[in-house]
C-alpha positions as CSV (number, residue, x, y, z in Angstrom):
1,X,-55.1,55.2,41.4
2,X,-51.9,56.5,41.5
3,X,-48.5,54.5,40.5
4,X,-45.4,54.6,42.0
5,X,-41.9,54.7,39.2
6,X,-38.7,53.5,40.7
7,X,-35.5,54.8,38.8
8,X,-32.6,52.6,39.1
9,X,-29.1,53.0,38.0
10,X,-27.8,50.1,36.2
11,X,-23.9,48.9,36.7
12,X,-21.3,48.9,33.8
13,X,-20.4,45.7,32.1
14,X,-17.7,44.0,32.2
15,X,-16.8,45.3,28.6
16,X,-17.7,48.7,29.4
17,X,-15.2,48.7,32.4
18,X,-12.8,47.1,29.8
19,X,-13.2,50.0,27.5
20,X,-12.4,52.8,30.5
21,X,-9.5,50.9,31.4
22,X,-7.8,51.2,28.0
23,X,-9.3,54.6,27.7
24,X,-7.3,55.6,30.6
25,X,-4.2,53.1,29.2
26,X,-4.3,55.3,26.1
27,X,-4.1,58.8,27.8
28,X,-2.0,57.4,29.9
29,X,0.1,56.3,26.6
30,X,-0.2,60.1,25.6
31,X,1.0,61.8,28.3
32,X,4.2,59.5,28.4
33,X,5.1,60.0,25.2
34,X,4.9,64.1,25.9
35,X,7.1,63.6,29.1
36,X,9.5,61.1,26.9
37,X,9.7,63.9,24.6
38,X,10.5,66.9,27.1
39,X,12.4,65.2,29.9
40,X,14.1,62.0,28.1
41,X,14.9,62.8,24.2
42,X,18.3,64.2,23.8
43,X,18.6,67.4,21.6
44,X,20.2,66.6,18.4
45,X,21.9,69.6,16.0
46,X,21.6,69.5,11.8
47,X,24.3,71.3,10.0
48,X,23.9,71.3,6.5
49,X,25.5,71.7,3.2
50,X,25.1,71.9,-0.7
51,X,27.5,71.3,-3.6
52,X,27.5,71.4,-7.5
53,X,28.9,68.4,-10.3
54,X,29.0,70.3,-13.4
55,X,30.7,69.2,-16.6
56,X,32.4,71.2,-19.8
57,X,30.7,69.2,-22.6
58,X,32.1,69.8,-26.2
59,X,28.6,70.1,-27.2
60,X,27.9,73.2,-24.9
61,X,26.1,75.4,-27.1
62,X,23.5,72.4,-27.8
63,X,23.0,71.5,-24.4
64,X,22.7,75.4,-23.4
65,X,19.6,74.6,-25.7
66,X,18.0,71.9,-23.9
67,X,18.6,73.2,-20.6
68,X,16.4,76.4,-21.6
69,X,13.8,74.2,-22.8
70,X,13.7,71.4,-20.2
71,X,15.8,72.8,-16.8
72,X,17.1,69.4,-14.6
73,X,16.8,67.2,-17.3
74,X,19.7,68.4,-19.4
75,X,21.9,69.1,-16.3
76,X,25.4,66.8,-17.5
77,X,26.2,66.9,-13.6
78,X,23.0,64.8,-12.6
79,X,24.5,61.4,-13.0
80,X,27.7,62.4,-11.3
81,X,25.6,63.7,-8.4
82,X,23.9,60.2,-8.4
83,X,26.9,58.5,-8.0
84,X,28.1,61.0,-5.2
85,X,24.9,60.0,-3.7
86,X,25.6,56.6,-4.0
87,X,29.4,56.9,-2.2
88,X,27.5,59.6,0.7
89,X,25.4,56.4,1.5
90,X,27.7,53.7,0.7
91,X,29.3,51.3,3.7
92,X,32.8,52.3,2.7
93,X,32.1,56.1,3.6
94,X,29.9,55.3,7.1
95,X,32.4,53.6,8.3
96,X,35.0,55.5,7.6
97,X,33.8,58.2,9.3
98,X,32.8,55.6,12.1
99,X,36.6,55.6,13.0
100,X,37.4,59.1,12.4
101,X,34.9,60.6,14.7
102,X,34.2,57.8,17.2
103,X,30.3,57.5,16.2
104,X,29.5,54.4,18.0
105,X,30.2,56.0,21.5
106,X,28.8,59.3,20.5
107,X,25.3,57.9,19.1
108,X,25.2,55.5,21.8
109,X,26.0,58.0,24.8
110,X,22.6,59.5,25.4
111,X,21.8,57.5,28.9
112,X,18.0,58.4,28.8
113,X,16.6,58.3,25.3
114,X,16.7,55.4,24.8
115,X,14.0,55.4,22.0
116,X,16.8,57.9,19.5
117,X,19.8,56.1,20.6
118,X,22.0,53.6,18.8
119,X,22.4,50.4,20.9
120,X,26.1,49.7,22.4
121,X,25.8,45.9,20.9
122,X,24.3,46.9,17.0
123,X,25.4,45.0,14.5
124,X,26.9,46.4,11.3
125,X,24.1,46.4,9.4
126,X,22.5,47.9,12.4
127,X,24.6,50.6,12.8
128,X,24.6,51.1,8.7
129,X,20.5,51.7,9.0
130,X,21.1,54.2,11.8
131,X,24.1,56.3,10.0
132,X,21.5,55.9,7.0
133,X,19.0,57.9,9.0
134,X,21.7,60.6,10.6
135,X,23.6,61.4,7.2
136,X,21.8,61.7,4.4
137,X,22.1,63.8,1.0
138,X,19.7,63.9,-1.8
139,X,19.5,66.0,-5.1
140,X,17.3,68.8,-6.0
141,X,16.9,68.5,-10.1
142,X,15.7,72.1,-10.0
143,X,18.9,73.6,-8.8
144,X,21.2,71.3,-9.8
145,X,22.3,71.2,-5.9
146,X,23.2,68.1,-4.0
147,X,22.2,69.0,-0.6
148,X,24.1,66.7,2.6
149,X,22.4,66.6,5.7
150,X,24.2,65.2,9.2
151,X,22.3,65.0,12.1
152,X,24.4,64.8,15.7
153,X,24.2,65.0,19.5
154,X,26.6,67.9,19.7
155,X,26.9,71.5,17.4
156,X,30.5,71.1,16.5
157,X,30.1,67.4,15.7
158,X,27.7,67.8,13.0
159,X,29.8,70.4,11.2
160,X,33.1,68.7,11.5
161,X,31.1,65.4,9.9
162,X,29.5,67.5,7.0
163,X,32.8,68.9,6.3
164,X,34.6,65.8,6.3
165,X,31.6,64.4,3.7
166,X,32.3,67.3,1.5
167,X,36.0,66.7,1.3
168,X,35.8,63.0,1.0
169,X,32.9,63.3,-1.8
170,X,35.4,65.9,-3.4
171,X,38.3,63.6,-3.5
172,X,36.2,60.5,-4.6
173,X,34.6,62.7,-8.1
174,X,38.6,63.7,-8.3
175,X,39.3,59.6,-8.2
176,X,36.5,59.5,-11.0
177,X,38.4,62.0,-13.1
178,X,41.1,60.3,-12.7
179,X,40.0,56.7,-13.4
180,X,38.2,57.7,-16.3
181,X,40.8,59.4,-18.2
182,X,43.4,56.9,-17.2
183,X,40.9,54.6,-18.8
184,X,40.2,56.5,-22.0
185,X,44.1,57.2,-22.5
186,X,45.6,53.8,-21.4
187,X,44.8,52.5,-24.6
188,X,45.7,55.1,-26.7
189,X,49.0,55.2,-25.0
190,X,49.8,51.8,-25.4
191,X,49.0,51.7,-29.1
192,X,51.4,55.3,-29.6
193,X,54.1,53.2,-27.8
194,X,53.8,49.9,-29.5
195,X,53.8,52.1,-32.8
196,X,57.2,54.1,-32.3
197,X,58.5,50.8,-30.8
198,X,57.5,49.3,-34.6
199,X,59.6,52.5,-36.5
200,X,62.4,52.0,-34.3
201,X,62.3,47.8,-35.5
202,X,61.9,48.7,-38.9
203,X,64.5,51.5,-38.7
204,X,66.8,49.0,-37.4
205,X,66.5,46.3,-39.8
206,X,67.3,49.1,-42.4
207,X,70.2,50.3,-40.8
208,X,71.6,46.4,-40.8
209,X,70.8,45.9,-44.3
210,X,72.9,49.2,-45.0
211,X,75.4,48.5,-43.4
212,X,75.7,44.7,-44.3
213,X,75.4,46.1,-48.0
214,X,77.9,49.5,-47.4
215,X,74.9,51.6,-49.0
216,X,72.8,54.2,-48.1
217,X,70.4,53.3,-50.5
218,X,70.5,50.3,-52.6
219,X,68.7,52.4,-55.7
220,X,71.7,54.8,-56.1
221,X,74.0,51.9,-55.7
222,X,72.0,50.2,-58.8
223,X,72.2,53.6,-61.0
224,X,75.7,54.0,-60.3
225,X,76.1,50.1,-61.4
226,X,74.5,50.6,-64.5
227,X,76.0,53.9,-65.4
228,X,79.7,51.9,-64.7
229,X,78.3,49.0,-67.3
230,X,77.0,51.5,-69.9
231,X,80.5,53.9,-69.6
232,X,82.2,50.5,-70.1
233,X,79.7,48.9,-72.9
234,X,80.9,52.3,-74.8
235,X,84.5,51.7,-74.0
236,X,83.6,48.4,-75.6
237,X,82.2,49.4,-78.7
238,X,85.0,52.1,-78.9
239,X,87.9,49.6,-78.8
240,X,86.0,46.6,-81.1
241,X,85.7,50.0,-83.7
242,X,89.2,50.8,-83.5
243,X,90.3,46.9,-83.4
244,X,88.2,46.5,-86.8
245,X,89.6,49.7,-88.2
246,X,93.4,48.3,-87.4
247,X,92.4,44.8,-88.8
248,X,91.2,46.5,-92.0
249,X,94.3,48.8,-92.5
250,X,97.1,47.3,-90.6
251,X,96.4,43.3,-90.3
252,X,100.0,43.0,-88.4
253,X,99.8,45.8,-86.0
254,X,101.3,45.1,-82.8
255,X,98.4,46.9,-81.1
256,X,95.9,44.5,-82.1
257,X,97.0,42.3,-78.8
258,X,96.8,45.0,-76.6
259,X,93.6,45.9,-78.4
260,X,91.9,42.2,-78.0
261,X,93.1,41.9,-74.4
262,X,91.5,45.5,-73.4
263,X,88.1,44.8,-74.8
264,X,88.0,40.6,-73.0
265,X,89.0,42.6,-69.8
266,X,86.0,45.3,-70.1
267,X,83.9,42.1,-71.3
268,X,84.7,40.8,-67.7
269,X,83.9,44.2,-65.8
270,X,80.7,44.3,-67.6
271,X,80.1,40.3,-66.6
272,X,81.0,41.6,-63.1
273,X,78.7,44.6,-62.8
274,X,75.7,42.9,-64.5
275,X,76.0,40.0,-62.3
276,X,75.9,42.0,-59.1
277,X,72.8,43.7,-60.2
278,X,70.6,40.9,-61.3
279,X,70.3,36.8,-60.4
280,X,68.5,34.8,-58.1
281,X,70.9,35.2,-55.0
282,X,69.9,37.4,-52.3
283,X,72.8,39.5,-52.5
284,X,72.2,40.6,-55.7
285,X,71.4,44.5,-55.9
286,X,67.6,43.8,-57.6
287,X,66.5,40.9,-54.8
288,X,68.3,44.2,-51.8
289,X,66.3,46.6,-54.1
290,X,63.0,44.8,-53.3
291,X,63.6,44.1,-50.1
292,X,64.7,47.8,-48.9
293,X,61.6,48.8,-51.0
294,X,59.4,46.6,-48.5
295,X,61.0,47.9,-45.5
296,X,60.6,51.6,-46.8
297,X,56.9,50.1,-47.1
298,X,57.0,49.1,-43.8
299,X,58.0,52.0,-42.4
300,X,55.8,54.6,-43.7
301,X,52.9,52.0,-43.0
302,X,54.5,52.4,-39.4
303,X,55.1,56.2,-39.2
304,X,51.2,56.6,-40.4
305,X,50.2,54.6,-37.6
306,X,52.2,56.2,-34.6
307,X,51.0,59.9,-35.8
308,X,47.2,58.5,-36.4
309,X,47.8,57.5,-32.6
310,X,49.6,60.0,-31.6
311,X,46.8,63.0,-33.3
312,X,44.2,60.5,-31.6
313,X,46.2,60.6,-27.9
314,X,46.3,64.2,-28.3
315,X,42.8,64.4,-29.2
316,X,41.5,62.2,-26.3
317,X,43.2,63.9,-24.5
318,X,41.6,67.5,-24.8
319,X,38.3,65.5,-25.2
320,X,39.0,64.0,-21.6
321,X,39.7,67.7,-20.0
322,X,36.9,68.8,-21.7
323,X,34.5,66.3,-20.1
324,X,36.0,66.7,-16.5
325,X,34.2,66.8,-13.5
326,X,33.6,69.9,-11.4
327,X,33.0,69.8,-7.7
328,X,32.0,73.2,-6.9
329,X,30.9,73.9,-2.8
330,X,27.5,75.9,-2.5
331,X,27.7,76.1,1.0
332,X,30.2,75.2,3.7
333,X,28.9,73.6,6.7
334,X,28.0,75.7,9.5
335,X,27.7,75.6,13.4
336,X,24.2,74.8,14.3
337,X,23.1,76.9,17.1
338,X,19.1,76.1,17.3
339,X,18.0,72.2,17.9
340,X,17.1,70.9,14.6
341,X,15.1,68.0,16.3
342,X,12.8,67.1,18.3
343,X,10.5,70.1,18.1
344,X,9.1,70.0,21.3
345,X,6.3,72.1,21.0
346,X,5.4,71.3,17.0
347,X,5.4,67.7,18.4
348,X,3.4,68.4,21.4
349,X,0.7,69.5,19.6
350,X,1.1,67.1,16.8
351,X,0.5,64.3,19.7
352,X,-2.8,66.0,21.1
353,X,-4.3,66.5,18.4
354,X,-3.4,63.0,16.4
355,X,-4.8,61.9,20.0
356,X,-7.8,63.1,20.3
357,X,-9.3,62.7,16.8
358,X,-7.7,58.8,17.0
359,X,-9.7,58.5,20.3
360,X,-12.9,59.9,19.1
361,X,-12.8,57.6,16.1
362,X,-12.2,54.8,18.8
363,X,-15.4,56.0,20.4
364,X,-17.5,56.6,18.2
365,X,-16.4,53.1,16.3
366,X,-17.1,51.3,20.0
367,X,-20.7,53.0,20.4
368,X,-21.4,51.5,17.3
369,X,-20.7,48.1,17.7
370,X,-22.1,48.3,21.6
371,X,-25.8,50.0,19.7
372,X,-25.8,47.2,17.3
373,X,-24.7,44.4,20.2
């Protein structure tokens, strides 16, 4: 007895047929995106450049040290390159350079690539993000380098933009050095000018009391009035000796008028000259002693202060030059000649192979499922 087997071929599924059609979508993907990248994307150029922010510390020797022992973390420049990264990316510097160069109708010119290009209508944050992506800069804490990258259609444009981020980075850490030492020495200024305006006050009032007074200085004019009262308290005692000696001898001397009347008129001179030296008005030499006395105070006090400011102006001052800031250019900008991006044939590849091994994970994830179905 013999038996007859009858092979038949069975049709795909529905899912199956659904699987080859996105099988063929997805190569189909593949090979767009390698004709995109050789027939649509515009060529772009990278010129690049470096530059240095280095400080003079007082404290060079110590921070020679620490730099030997832990090299980028000691570098005084790093913070200042931090906040020339900061103005690089900032709005204030994109857009600047938005008007200088014209970079709306230059990053939205390519007709074709569409995918790389800016669009005409972006917004401003829109066309922030994309400047974002075109210039950038970062900082290499092993060298000490800030490095600026700018990223354009044309050769001569990218080096003309990196140039023009150098110089404007350059003039904005020359702001900084100025801003900052204006800062530190404002104050100090001030206080050295309010202080010689104070010695010039007190130097006035002392002027006006001398001259209200017609002394130079009230302490002379008080030893001179006390050498007058003791030359005439000895004239005194002189003439009440010889008046005593005449009453003794000669009771009716005619001197002994002339005698009496001498010493009543030194009496008065003395009365005089003791009375401009002491007694509670403010004229009197004692009260103009003490007061000339305070402003002598006064003015030393304020002669102390304006040379403590002025050796502290001085000293800020040096301290300031000491701790400015050094822009120092690495490397100029150059022309680009090769095309930075897109790397046709790196990218090429790139697309195969990510292809293939994503569509063989596809597949072999798909089998599974179906085996287990």
């Amino acid at each position: 007895m013999s038996a007859t087997y009858i092979h038949t071929t069975r049709k795909p599924g529905l899912s199956q047929m659904i699987l080859r059609f996105l099988t063929l979508l997805y190569f189909i993907g593949l090979v767009a995106s390698i004709c995109y990248l050789w027939l649509f994307t515009q060529d772009r150029f990278e010129s690049d450049a470096s530059f240095r922010i280095s400080r003079q510390d007082g404290t060079g020797a110590q921070a020679g040290l620490v730099q030997l022992a832990l090299p980028g973390l000691s570098d005084s420049g790093a913070s200042d390159s931090q906040i020339a990264l900061g103005y690089i990316d900032s709005a204030d510097l994109l857009l600047e350079l938005e008007k200088e160069f014209d970079l709306v109708k230059h990053y939205t010119s390519p007709s074709r690539d569409f995918v790389f290009r800016m669009e005409a209508d972006a917004n401003l944050e829109e066309r922030l993000k994309y400047y974002r992506n075109r210039i950038t800069a970062h900082f290499d804490s092993q060298s000490g380098l800030t490095m600026v990258s700018v990223d354009t259609f044309t050769p001569e444009l990218s080096r003309k933009m990196a140039a023009a981020v150098l110089k404007k980075a350059e003039s904005y850490v020359n702001v900084i050095n100025q801003d900052i030492a204006g800062q530190q020495l404002g104050f100090i200024r001030s206080e050295v000018e309010r202080t010689a305006k104070q010695v010039e006050e007190v130097n006035k009032e002392m002027i006006a009391m001398q001259n209200a007074h017609n002394f130079i200085n009230p302490e002379e004019a008080i030893t001179s009035s006390l050498k007058v009262v003791q030359e005439l308290r000895m004239d005194n005692l002189k003439s009440e000796a010889e008046l005593s000696s005449i009453l003794r001898d000669s009771p009716n001397s005619p001197r002994i008028d002339s005698i009496r009347s001498r010493i009543r008129s030194v009496n008065e001179l003395i009365d005089v000259e003791s009375t401009k030296l002491t007694g509670p008005e403010k004229d009197r030499l004692n009260q103009t002693l003490m007061e000339f006395k305070q402003l002598e105070i006064r003015l030393d006090f304020a002669i102390r202060l304006r040379t403590g400011a002025e050796a502290m102006l001085e000293k800020n001052r040096s301290e300031a030059a000491s701790r400015s800031r050094f822009f120092t250019v690495i490397q100029n900008p150059y022309l680009p000649e090769d095309v930075a991006t897109p790397r046709r044939a790196y990218a090429t590849t790139s697309i195969l192979c990510l292809g293939i091994m994503l569509f063989l994970i596809l597949r072999a994830l798909t089998k599974s499922v179906f085996e287990r179905a």
